[in-house]
N, C-alpha and C positions, 0 to 999 in steps of 0.2 A: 594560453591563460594560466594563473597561478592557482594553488587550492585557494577556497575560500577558508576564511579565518574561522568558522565555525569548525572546521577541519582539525586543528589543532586546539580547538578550545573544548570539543563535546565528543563522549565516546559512544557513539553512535551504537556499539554492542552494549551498554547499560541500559542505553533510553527505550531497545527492545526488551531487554533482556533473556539475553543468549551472548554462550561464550566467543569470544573471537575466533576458533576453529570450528563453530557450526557450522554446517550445510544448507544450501541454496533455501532445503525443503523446512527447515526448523527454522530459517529467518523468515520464511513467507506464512508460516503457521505460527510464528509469534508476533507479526504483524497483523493478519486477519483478525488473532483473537481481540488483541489492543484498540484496532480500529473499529471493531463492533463496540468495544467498550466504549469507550472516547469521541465515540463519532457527537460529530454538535445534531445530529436529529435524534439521537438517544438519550442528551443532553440540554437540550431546551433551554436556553438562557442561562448556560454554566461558563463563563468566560476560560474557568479554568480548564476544563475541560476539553474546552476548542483551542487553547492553545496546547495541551497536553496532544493532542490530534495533529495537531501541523507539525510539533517535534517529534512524532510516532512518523510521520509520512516525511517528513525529511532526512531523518535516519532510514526507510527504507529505500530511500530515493536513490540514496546512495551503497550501504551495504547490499541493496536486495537485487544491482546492478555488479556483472561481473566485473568490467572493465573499470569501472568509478569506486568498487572495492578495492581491486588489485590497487590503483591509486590513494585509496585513502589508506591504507594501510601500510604502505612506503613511507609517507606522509607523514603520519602517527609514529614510525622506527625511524622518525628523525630526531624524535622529543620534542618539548612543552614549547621549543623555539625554530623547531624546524631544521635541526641542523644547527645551527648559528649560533653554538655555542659558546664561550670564551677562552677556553682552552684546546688544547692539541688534544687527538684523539680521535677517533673515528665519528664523522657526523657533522668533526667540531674543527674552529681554525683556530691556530693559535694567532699571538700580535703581530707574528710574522708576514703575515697572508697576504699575496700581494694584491694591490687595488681597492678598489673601492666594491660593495654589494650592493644590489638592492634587493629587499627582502618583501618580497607583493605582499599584502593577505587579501588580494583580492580573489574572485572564484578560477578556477581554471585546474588543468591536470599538472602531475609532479614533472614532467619533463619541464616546464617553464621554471619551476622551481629550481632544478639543476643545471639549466640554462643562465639563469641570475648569478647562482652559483657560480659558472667556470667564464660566463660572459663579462666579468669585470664590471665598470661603467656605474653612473648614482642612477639611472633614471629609465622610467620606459620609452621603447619605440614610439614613436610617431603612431604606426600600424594596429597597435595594442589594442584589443576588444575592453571595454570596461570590466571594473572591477566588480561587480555583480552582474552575469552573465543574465541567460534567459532561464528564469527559474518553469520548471515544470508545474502545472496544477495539480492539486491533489485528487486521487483518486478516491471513490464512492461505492458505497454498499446501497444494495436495495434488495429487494423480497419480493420476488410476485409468487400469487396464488393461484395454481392450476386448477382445472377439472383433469381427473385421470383422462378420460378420452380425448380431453385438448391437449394433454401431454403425449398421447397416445400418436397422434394426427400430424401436431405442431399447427403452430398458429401464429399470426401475425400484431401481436398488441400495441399499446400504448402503458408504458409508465409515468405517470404524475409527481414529480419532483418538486422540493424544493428547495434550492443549491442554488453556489455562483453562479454566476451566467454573465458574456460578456456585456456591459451598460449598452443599453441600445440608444441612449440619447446621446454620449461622447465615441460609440461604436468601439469602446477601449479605448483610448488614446489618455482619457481621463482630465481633458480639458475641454472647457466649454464650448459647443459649439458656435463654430462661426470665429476661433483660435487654436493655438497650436503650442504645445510646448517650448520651448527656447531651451537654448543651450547655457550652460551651466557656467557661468564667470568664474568662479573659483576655481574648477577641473578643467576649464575650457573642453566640455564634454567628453573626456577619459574617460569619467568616474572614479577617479584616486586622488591623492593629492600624496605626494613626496614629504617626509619629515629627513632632512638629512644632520647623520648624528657621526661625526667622522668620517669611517671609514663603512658606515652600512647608512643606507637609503631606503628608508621604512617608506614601506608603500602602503596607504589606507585609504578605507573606503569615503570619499568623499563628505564632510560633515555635512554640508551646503544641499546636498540634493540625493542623499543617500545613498551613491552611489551609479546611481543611474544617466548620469551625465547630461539630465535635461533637467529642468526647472518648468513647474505648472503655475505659472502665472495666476491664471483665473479657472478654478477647480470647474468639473463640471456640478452643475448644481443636485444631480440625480445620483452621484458615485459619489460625491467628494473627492476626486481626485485618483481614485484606486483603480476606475477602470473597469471594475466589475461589480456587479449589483446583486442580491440576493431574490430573486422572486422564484414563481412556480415556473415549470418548464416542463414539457410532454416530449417524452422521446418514442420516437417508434421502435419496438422491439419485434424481431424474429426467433422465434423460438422452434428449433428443431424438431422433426418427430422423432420419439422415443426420450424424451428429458425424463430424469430419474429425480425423484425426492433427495433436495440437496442438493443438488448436482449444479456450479457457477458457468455463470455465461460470462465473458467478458466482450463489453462495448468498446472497442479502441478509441481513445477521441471524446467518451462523451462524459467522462468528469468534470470538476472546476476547470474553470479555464486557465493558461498556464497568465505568468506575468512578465513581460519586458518581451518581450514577445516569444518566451516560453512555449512547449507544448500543451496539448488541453491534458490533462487525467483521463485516464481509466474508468466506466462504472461497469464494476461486475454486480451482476444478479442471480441473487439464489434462489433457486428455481423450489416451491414447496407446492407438493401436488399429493391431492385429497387419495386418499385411498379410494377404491371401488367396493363393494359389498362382493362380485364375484368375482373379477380378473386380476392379475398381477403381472407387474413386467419380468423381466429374465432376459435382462439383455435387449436384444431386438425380438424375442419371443414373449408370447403373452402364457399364460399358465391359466386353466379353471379347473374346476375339482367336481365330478358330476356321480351326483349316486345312482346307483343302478340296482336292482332289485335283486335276491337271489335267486332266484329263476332265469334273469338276464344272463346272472353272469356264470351257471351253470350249464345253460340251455344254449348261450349266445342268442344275439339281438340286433339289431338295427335302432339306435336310439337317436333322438335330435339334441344336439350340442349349443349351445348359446355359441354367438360371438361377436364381437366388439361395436359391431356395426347394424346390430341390429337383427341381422337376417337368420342366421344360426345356418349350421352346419348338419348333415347327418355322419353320423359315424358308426361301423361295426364292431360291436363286442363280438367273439371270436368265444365259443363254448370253452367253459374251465377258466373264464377269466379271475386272476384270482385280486382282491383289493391291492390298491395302490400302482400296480400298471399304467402306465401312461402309453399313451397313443399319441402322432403327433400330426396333424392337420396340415400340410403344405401351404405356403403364403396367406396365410388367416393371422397372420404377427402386427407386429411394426414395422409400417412402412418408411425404413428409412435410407438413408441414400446407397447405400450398400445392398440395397433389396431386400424387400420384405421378408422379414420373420415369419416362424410359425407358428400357429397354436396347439399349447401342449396339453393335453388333456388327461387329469388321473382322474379314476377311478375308485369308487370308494359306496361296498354293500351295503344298504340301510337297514337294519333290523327296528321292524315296527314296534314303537311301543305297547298297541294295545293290538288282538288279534280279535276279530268276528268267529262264528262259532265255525263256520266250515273252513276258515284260515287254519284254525287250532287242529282240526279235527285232519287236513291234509298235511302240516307238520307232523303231525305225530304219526301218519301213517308213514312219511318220511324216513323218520327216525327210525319207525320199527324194520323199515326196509332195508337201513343200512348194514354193510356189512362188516365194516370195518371200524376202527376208530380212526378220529385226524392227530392224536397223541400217541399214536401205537409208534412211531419212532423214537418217542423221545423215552422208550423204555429198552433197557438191554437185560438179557437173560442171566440170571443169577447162576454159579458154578451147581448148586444144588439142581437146578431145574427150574427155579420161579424166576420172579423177577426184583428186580432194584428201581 
């Protein structure tokens, strides 16, 4: 097939905006942002808006695809006519050129283009796929709301949409049931139609049927004709254990549906999950922070440890323990396919705000016991004999 004529008409690096030598990760990251912007459920009744969203998703359709870059970009280094210039020069033929071209702008890759090019001839094959191929549906953002321990576990949900979705009274086809589209008298179902201008055979998208090479008689009365219908739609989701705040899932397949018999879209989902008042994740490790008394952690102790499921843990403080040590729990983690993580547990003295009179009265005998200070290092001896 040949490029499509939006190929040559729209610079696909503007409509994101990012430069034509961006990388993979700066076209997908100035796609996400635009698509959050633009999306028609962030946009409510904004036509422009949803059309700004179809020209975001078919610039990335294409740029954000290795192979259908490397193509469009050949493509675009042919100029505003593909090559088929009027003069001699690189790209360009001069009056001398021999035979006739034909010059598609219907969709397809550059090799067909340079095919037309060196194959002579006004006209397409027989074989020829139409000039608007199977366009992909656009893909979908969505939001679910965890609990930390559902995120913790993973879980099985339901998301509640409301997106394209194929017509369930014409099943797609987008003619009425109980009919059938018909093939297109003017393309004799190509999808092109030939304007021949001398020596070049402009190939276009079909005016009669848009390209599509069939004609809808009698529209279905539920799609109008398009095939796809907007209602609510529930998808089942699986959510892995250990999902992080942020962190997208992608649904293969379960976007808008595609058109012409297209692929469906993408809906990825960003996973946002509630903090917990004690635990946090680390990976496939969970993290809790537990105070221990100063007599625990000079004396050492056997203390009981929260954990995620409920049950807690004991754990050994070890005499001399000093604040912020971590200890870590063997499989008390996330359990995730790689095998469960573990719980890491710091440690952290509490010094009481108010003290009872024999509280008071056994620090201070403490104190006078001591014999040392815990600042005597951070002093070095003066040449004189004192100190600095």
């Amino acid at each position: 097939m040949s490029p499509p004529r939006e190929w040559f008409e729209k610079n696909y690096y503007e409509v994101l905006g990012v430069a034509e030598k961006a990388d993979a990760k700066d076209i997908t990251r100035a796609y996400r942002k635009l698509a959050r912007e633009f999306h028609p459920d962030a946009n409510p009744g904004d036509a422009s808006a949803e059309e700004r969203f179809k020209e975001i998703s078919s610039a990335y359709d294409v740029i954000g695809d290795t192979e259908k870059r490397k193509e469009y970009d050949e493509v675009r280094a042919l100029g505003p006519m593909g090559g088929f210039g009027g003069g001699p020069g690189p790209g360009g033929f001069g009056q001398g050129a021999p035979g006739g071209f034909t010059f598609d702008m219907g969709g397809g890759g550059i090799g067909d283009v340079l095919g037309n090019l060196f194959g002579g001839g006004g006209g397409r094959s027989p074989g020829r796929s139409r000039a608007t191929g199977p366009i992909r549906g656009s893909d979908l953002e969505a939001e679910l709301h965890l609990d930390f321990t559902d995120a913790v576990a993973g879980l099985s949900t339901s998301l509640h949409l409301v997106s394209d979705a194929v017509c369930n009274t014409c099943t797609g086809s987008g003619a009425e049931p109980g009919t059938s589209p018909v093939r297109c008298p003017t393309c004799a179902g190509r999808g092109v139609v030939d304007d021949n201008q001398g020596m070049f055979a402009m190939s276009r998208p079909c005016p009669n049927c848009g390209g599509r090479g069939v004609i809808i008689e009698h529209p279905c009365h539920t799609c109008h004709g398009a095939g796809v219908e907007r209602r609510p739609r529930e998808i089942k989701v699986r959510i892995p254990a250990g999902v992080s705040d942020g962190q997208r899932i992608r649904l293969k397949g379960r976007g808008d549906p595609g058109r012409q018999g297209g692929q469906p879209g993408d809906l990825f989902v960003t996973c946002r999950v509630e903090p917990h008042p004690v635990f946090s994740m680390d990976g496939k490790n969970l993290r809790v922070t537990v105070p221990i008394t100063f007599p625990e952690a000079a004396l050492g102790a056997d203390i009981q440890v929260p954990t995620i499921d409920g049950s807690g843990v004991k754990v050994r403080i070890p005499a001399g323990t000093r604040p912020g040590r971590t200890f870590r729990v063997k499989g008390r983690g996330v359990p995730t396919g790689k095998g469960t993580g573990d719980l890491l547990v710091g440690v952290e003295v509490a010094v009481p705000a108010k003290l009872s009179d024999d509280e008071r009265a056994a620090i201070e005998a403490l104190a006078a016991a001591a014999t040392e200070s815990p600042r005597h290092h951070l002093f070095t001896p003066s040449p004189e004999g004192g100190s600095t």
